[in-house]
N, C-alpha and C positions, 0 to 999 in steps of 0.2 A: 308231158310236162305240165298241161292244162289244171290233170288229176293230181297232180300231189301239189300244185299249189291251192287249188281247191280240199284238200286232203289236209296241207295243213294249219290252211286259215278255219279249215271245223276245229282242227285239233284247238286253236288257240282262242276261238270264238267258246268251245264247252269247256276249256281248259279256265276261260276264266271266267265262267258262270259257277263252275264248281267253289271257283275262291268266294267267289262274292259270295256263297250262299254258307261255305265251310268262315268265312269272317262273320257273315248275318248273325250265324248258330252260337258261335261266342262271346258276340256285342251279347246276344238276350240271355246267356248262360248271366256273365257279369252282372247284369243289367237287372234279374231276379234275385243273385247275389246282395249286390246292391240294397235292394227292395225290401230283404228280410233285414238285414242290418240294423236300416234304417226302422223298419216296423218296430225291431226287437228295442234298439236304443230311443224310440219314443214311449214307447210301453213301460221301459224302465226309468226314464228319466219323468212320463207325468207320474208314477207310482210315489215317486219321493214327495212331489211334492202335494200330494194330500197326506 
């Protein structure tokens, strides 16, 4: 009984290190998303105005 409750506080202890890290990956997907947008619409809006 010992072993599978140690068995599956791993499962739930790497079960939620995967989330955090499968969340991490997407925050930074967005996040460079984000970043060109932003690069792209200041490049075009300082072009206007010279």
């Amino acid at each position: 009984m010992g072993l599978v409750l140690l068995l599956l506080l791993l499962a739930l202890v790497f079960g939620g290190l995967g989330l955090l890290v499968e969340g991490l990956k997407w925050v930074l997907i967005i996040a460079v998303v984000l970043f060109i947008a932003g690069a792209l619409s200041g490049v075009r809006a300082r072009g206007r105005r010279l």
